[in-house]
Backbone as a printed PyTorch tensor [residue, N CA C, xyz], in Angstrom:
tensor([[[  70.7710,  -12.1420, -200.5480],
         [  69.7280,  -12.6450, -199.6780],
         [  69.4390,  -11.5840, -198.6310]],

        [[  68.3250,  -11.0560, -198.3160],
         [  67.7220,  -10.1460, -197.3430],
         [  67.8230,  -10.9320, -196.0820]],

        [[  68.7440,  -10.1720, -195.2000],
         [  69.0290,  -11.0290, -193.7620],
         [  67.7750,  -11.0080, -192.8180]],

        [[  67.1440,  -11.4290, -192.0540],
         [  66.1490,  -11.4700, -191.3360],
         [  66.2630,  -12.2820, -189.8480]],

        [[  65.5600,  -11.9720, -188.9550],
         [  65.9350,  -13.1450, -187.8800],
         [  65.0080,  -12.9990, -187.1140]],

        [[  64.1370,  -13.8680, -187.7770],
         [  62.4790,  -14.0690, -187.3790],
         [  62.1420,  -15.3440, -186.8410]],

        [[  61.4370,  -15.5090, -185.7930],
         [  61.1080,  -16.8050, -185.1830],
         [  60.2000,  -17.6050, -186.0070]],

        [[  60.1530,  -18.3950, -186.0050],
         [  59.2270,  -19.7210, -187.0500],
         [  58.5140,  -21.0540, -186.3720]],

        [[  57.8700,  -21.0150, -186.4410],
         [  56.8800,  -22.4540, -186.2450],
         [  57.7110,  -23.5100, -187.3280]],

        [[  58.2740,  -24.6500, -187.5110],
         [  58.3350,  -25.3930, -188.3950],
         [  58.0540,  -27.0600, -188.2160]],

        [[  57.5600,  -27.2880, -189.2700],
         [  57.5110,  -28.9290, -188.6680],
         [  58.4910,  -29.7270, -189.4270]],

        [[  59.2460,  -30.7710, -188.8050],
         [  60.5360,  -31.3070, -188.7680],
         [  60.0810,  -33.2590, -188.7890]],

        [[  61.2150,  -33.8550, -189.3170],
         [  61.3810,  -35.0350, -189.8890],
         [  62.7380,  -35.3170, -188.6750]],

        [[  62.3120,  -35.9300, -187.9320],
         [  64.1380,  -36.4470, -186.8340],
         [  64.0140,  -37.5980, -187.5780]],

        [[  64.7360,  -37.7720, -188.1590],
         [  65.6480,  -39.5340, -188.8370],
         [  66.4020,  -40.2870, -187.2610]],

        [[  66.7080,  -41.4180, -187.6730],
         [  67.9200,  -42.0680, -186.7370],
         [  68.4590,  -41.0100, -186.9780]],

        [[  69.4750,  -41.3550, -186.2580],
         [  70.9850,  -40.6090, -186.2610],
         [  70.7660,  -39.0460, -186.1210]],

        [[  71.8090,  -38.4770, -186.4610],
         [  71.5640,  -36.6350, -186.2140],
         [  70.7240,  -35.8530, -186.9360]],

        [[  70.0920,  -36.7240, -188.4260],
         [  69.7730,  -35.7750, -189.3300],
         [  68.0020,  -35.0790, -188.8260]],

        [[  68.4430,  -33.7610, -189.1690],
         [  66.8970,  -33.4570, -189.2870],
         [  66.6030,  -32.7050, -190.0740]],

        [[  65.0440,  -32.7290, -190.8020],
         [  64.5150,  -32.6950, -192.3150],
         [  63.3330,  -31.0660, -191.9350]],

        [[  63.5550,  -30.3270, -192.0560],
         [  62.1310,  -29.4300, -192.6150],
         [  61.7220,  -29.6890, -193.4260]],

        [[  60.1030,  -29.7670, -192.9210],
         [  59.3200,  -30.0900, -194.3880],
         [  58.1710,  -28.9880, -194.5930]],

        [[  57.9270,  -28.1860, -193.5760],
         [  57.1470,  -26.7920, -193.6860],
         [  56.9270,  -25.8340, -192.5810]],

        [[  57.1200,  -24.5310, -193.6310],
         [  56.8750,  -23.9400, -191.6760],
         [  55.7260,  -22.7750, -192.2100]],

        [[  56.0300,  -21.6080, -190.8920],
         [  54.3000,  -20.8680, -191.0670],
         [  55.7750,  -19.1530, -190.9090]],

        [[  54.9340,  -18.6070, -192.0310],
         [  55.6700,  -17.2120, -192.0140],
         [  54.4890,  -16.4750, -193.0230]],

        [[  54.3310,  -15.0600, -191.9720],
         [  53.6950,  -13.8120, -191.9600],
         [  51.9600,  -14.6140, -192.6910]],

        [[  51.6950,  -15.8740, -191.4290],
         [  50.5690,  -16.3240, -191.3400],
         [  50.0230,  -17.1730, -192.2690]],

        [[  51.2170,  -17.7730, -193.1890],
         [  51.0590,  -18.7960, -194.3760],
         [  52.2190,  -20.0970, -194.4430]],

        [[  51.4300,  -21.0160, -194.5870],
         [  52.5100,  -22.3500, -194.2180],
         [  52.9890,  -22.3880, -195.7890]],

        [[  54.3820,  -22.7730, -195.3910],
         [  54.8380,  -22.5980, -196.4270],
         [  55.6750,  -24.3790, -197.1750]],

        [[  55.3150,  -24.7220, -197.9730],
         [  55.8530,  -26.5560, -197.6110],
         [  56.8890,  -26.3760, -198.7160]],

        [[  58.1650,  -27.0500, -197.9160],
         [  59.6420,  -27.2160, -198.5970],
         [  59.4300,  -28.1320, -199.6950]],

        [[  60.1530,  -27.6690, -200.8190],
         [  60.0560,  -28.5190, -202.1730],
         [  61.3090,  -29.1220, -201.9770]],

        [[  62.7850,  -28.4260, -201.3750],
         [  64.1450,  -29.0860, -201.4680],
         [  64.5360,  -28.2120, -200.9270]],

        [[  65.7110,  -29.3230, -199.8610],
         [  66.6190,  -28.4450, -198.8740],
         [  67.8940,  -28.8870, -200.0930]],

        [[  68.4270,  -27.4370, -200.0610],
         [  69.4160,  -26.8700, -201.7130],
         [  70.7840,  -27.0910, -201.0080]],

        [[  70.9370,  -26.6770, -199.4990],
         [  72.0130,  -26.6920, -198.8960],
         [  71.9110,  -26.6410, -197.3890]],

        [[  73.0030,  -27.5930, -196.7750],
         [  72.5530,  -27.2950, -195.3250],
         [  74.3380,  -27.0690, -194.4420]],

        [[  74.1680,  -26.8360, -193.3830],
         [  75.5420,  -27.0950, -192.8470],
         [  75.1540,  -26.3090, -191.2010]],

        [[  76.3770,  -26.6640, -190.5780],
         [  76.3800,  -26.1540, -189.0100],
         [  77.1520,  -25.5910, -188.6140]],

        [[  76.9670,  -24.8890, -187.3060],
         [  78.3780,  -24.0030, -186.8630],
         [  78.0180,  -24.2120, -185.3580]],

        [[  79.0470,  -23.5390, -184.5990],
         [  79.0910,  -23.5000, -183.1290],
         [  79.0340,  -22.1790, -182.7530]],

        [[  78.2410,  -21.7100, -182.0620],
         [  78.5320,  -20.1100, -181.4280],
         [  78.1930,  -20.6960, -180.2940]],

        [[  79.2860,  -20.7160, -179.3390],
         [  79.5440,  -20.5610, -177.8110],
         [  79.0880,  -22.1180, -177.7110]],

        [[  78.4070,  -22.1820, -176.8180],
         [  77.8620,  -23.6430, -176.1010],
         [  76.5800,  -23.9660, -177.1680]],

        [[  76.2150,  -23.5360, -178.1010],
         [  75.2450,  -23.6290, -179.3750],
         [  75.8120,  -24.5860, -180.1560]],

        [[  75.2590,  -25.4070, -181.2840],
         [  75.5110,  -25.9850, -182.4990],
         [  73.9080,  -24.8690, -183.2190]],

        [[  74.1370,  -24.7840, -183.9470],
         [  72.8950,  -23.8630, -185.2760],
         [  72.8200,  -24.9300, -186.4200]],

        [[  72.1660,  -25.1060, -186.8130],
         [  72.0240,  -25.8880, -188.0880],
         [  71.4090,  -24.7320, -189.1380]],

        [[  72.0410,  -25.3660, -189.8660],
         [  71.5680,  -24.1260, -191.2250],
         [  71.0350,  -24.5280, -192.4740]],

        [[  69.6830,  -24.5180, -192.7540],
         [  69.0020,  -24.9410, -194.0660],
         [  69.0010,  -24.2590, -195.1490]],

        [[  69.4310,  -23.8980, -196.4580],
         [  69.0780,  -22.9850, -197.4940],
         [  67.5120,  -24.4180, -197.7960]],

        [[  66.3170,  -23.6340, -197.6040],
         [  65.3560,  -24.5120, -198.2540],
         [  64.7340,  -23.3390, -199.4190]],

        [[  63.2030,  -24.5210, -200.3090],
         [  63.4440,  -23.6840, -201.2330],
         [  61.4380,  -23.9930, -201.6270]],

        [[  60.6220,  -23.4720, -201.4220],
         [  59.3060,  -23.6800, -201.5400],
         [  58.8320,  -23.6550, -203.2750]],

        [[  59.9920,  -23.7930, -204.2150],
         [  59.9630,  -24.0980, -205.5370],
         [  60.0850,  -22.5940, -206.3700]],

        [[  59.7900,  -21.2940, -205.5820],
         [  59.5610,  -19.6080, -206.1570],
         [  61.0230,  -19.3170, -205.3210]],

        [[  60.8390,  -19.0940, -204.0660],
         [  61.9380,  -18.6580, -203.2230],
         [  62.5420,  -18.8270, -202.0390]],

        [[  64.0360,  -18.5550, -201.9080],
         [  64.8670,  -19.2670, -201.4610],
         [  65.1650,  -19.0350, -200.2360]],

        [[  64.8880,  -20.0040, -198.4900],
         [  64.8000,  -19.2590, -197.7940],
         [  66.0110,  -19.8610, -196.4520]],

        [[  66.6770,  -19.0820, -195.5160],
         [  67.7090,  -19.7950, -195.0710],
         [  66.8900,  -20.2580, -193.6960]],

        [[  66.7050,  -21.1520, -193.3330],
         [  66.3660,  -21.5040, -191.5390],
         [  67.7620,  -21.7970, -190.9680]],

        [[  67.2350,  -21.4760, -189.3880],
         [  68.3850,  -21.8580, -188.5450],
         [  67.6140,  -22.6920, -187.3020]],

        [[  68.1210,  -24.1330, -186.9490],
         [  67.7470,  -24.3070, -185.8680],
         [  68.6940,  -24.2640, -184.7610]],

        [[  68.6890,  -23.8290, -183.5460],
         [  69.2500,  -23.7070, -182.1820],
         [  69.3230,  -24.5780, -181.3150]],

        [[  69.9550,  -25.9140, -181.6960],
         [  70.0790,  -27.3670, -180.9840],
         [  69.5150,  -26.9180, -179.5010]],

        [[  69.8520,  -25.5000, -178.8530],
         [  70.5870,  -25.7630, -177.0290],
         [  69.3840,  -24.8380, -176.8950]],

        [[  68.2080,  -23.7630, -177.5020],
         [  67.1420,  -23.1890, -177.4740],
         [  66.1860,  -24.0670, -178.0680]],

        [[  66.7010,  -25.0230, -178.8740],
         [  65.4750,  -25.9450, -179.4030],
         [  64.6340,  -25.0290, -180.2190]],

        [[  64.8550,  -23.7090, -181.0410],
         [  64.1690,  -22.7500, -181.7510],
         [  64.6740,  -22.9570, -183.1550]],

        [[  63.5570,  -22.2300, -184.0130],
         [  63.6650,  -22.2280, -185.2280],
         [  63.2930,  -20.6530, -185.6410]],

        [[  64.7290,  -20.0370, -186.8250],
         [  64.9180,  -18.8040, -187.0190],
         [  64.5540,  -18.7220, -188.3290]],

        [[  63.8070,  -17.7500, -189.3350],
         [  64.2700,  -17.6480, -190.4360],
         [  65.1650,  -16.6110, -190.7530]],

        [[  66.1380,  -16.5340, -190.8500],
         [  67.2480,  -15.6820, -191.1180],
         [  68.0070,  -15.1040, -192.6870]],

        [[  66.9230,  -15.8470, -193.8110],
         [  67.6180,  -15.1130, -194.4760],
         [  66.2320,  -15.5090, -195.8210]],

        [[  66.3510,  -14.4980, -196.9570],
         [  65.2900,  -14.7250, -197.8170],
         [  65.5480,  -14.0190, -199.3390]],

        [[  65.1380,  -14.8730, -200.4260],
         [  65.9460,  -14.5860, -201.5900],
         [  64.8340,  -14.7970, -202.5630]],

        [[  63.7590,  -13.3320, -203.0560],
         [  62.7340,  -14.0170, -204.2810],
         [  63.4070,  -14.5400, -205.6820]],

        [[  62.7560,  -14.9750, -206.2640],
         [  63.0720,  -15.2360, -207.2230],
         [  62.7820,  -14.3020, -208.2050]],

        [[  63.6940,  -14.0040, -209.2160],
         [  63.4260,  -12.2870, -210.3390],
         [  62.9190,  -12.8540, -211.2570]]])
């Protein structure tokens, strides 16, 4: 996966409870709409929680990060399909 750590527009699904859903975001001026989040999970750096999406626009595979304590959305990682 080509590491990247690019800021993102995304629009988001808050459920009850903690979960939250990407369902599309906008990169290098094209919205891009999630077919399936493939994998997700979280970590802590310092006073942060990050949430971590592998999502997947049906061609290629892309990682988001959101920043609970910046309230930002990263794309950080990107994988075409061969």
């Amino acid at each position: 996966m080509k590491p990247l750590n690019t800021p993102l527009r995304v629009a988001t699904i808050f459920s009850p409870g903690p979960t939250i859903r990407p369902i599309w975001f906008e990169w290098r001026r094209q919205k891009r709409t999630i077919k399936e989040v493939t994998y997700s999970w979280q970590e802590k750096t310092g006073q942060a929680t990050l949430l971590h999406y592998c999502v997947t626009d049906g061609e290629t595979l892309y990682e988001l990060v959101y920043d609970t304590t910046r309230q930002t959305w990263f794309l950080t990682g990107i994988e075409a399909a061969s």
